[in-house]
C-alpha positions in Angstrom: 113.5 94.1 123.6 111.1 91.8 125.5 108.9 94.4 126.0 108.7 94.8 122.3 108.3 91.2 121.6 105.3 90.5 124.2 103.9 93.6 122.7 104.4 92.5 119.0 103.2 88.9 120.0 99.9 90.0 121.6 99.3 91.8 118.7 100.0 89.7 115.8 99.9 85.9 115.0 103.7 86.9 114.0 105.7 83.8 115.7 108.2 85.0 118.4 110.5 82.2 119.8 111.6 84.2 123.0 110.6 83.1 126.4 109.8 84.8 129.4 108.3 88.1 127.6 104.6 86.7 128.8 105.5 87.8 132.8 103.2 90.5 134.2 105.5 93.2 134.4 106.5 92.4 130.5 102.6 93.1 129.6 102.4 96.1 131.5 105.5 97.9 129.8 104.9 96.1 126.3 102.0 98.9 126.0 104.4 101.5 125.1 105.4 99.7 121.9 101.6 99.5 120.8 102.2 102.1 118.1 105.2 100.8 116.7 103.3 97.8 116.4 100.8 99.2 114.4 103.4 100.4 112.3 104.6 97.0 111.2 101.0 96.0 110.8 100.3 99.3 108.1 103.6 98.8 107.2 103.1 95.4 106.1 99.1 95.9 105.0 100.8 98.8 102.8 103.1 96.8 101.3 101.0 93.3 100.6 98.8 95.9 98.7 101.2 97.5 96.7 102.5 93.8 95.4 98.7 92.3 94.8 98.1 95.6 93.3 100.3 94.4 90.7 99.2 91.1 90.2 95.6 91.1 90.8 92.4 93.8 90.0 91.8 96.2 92.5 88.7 94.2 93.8 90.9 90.9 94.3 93.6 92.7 95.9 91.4 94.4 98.5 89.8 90.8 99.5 93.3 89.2 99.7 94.2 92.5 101.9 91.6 91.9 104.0 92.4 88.5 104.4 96.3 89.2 105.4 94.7 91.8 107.8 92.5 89.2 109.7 95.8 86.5 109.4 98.4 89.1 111.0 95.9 90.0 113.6 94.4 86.9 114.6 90.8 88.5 114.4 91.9 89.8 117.9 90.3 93.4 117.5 87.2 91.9 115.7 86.8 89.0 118.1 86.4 92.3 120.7 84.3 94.1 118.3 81.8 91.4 117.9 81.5 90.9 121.6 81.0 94.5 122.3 78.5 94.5 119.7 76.3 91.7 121.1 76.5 93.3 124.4 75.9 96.5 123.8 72.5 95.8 121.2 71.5 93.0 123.4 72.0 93.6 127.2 69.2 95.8 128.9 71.4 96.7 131.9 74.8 97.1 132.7 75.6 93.8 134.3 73.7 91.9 131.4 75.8 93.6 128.8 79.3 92.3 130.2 77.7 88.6 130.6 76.7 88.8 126.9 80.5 90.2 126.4 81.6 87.0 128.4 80.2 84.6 126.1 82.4 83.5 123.9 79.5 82.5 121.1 78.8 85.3 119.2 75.5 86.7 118.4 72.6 87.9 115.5 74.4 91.3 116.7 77.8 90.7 116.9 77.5 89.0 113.5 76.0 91.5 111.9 78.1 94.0 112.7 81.0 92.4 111.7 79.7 92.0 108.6 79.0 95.3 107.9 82.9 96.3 109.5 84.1 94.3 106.9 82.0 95.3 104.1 83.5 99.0 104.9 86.9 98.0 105.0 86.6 96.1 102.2 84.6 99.0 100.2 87.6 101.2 101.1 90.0 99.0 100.4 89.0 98.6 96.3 89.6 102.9 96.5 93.0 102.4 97.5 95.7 104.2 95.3 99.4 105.2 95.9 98.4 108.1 97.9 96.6 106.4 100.0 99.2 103.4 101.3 100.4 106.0 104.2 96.9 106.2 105.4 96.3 102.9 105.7 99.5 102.6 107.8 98.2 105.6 109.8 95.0 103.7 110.4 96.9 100.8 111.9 99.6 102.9 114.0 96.3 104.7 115.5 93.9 102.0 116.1 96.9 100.8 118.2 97.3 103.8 120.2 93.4 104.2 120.6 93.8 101.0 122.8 96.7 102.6 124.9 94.5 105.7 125.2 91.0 104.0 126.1 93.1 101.8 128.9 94.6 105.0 130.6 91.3 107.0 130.8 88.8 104.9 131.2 88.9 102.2 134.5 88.4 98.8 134.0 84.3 97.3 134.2 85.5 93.6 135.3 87.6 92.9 138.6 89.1 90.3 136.5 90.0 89.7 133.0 92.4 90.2 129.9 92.8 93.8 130.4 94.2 93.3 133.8 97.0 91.8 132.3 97.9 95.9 131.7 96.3 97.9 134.2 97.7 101.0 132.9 94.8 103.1 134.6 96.0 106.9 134.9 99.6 106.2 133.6 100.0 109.7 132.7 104.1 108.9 131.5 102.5 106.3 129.4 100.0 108.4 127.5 102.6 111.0 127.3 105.2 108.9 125.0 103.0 106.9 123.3 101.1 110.1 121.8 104.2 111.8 120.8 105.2 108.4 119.0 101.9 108.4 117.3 102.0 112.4 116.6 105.6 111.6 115.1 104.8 108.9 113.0 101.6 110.2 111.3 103.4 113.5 110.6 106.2 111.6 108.8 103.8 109.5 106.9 101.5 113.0 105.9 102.3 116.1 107.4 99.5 118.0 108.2 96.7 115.7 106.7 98.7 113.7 109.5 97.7 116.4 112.2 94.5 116.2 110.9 93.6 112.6 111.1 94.9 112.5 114.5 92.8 115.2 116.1 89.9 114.5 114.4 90.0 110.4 114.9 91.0 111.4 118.7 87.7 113.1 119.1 85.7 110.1 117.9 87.6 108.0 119.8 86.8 109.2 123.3 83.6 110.3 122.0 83.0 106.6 121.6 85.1 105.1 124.4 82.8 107.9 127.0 79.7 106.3 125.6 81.0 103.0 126.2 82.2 103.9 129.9 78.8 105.0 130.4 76.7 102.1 129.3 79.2 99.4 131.0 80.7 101.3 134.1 84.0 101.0 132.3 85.3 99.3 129.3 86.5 96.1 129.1 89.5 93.8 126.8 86.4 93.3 124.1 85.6 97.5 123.9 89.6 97.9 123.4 89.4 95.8 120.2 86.0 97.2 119.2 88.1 101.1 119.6 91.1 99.5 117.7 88.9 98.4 114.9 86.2 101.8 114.7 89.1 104.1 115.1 91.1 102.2 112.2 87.6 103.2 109.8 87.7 106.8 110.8 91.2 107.1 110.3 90.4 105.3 106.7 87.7 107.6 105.7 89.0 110.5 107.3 92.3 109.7 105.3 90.5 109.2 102.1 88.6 112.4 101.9 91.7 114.6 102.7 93.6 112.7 100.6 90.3 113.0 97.5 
């Protein structure tokens, strides 16, 4: 149960009153609960938007949605995004990229492409229908998973840092239970479109995360938020034209 707290905790602003779930070994096994995580988060995106849905135009509802998403999350995953955004578009070299990451001010780049993030969430959001509530819980459950997955294959680009805290490099157990969880979930929330979604958004995924790797020598705890965040869109639009 502590390992599902720390990993509920890390990933939500959700309050958790236990102590002792922030020790090292905690963090490292907390990971396996990352997609059950992300299916509280859909689960409670999903259900926020049925209720404003109700109350509100479509429009109004998506903004408040995309409000609850940034509150339950913290900004974590965009906070990442942002950084890997700056340093990717504004570093010439390797080591100049992960001092831009460092910095905790954000950029003209960073910016910018958070801007545009949210205008596509947003956009996609105002197409929501009833059909569509199961993908947007997909999109959470495997933007979650996307982090376990970048952290097992890809090595780490800092000696030190907030991805230490997992250091899950190679954990071939790990990736085993944690993609059956995911392959479980999205086939109980869409059967086959479920299949779908999860090969397709797993090729862009390490498509990505390889490109990454190559510019940095690795990824770091900003490039895990960044995957969180990109893979959450593809599962979105991928979702939304099977679904059309």
């Amino acid at each position: 149960m502590s390992c599902f707290l720390c990993a509920l905790s890390f990933l939500t602003r959700i309050p958790i009153l236990v102590k002792g779930i922030d020790q090292p070994d905690t963090f490292k096994k907390s990971i396996y609960f990352f997609p059950v995580v992300g299916l509280i988060i859909g689960g409670i995106l999903a259900g926020s938007y049925y209720l404003l849905a109700k109350l509100f135009p479509q429009t109004i509802a998506a903004a408040l949605l995309l409000f609850i998403y940034v509150l339950l999350t913290g900004g974590l995953h965009l906070d990442g995004f942002i950084d890997t955004v700056d340093g990717i578009y504004g570093g010439r070299s390797r080591e100049h990229r992960l001092e831009i990451m460092k910095d905790t001010h954000p950029g003209a780049f960073g910016v910018l492409g958070a801007v545009v993030l949210l205008l596509i969430k947003y956009s996609i959001y105002t197409q929501l229908s009833s059909d569509m509530l199961v993908i947007l819980i997909a999109a959470s459950v495997m933007g979650r998973q996307a982090m376990v997955w970048v952290q097992i294959f890809y090595p780490y680009a800092r000696k030190q840092g907030l991805g230490m805290l997992f250091n899950i490099y190679g954990n071939v157990p790990l990736f085993g239970v944690t993609t059956g969880i995911t392959i479980a979930i999205l086939f109980f929330l869409a059967q086959i479109n479920g299949l779908y979604i999860f090969f397709i958004c797993s090729i862009i995924l390490f498509i990505l995360a390889s490109w990454l790797s190559h510019l940095l020598g690795g990824l770091t705890g900003d490039t895990y938020g960044a995957s969180c965040e990109l893979i959450e869109i593809s599962v979105l639009l991928t979702g939304f034209l099977l679904v059309r």
